[in-house]
C-alpha positions in Angstrom: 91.8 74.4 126.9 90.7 74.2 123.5 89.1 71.1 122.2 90.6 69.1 118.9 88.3 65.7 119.5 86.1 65.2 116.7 88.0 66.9 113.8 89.3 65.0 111.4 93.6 66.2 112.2 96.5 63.9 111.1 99.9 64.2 109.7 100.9 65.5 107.0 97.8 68.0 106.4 97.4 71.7 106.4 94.8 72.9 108.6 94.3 77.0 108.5 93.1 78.3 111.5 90.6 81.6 111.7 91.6 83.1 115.1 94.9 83.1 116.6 94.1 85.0 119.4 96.6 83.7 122.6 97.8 80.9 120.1 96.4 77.6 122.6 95.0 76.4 119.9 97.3 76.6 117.0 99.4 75.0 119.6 97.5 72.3 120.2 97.1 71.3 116.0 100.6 71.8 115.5 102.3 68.8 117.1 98.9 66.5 115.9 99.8 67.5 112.0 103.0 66.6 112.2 106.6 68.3 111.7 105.6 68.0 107.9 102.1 69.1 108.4 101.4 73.1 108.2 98.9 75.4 110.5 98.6 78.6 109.0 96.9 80.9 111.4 95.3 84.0 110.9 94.2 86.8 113.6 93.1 90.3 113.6 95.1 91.4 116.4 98.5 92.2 115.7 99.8 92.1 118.9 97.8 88.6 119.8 99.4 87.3 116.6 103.3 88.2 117.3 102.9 87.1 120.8 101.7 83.5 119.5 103.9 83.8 116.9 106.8 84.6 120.0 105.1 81.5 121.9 105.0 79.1 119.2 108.9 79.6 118.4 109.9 79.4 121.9 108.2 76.0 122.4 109.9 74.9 118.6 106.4 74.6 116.7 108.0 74.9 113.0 104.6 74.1 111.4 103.1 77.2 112.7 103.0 80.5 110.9 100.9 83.5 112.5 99.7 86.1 110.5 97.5 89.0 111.1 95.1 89.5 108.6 91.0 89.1 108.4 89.9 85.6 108.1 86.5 86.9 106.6 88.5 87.8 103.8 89.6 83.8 103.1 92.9 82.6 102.7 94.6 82.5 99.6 97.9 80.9 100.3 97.3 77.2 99.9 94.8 76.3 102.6 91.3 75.4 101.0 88.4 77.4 103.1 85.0 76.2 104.0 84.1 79.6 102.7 81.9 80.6 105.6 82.3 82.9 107.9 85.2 81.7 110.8 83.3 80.9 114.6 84.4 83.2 117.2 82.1 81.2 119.7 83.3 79.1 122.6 86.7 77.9 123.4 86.3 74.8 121.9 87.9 74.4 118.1 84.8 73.8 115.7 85.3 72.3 112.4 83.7 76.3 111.4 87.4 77.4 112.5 89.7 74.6 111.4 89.7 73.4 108.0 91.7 70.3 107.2 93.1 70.2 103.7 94.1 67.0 103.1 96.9 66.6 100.8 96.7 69.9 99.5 
């Protein structure tokens, strides 16, 4: 199960995720931002991403959107990058593959 301890996630925010993949995690920073909070994820696996995308509705996670597109490429629509390249290591969430954007 994917770790979330140690990042800095509250309501209200936007945090973009770099990896959908089976959607755990994206699941996990949904409920902690908050039905006004946003998690924009992005995966290169089209199928991976409609499945979480399939996942995440059936559970009613609003704040969730799943797109499949390359993370290495950034993300223009809203969510502030760190501008490295996303971590595909471990199944913990590192602050490399969640980026808070407070506010924005």
């Amino acid at each position: 199960m994917p770790r979330t301890h140690g990042l800095d996630l509250r309501q209200h925010i936007r945090v973009a995720e770099y990896g959908t993949g089976s959607g755990c995690s994206g699941g996990r920073i949904s409920p902690l931002v908050g039905p006004d909070g946003e998690v924009p994820s992005l995966g290169i696996d089209h199928y991976l991403t409609r499945w979480a995308h399939v996942i995440h509705h059936e559970r009613g996670l609003e704040n969730i959107r799943c797109r499949t597109a390359d993370g290495t490429e950034g993300f223009r629509e809203g969510a502030r990058t760190t501008g490295g390249r996303p971590s595909g290591a471990g199944p913990a969430v590192s602050a490399g593959r969640v980026t808070p954007t407070h506010g924005q």
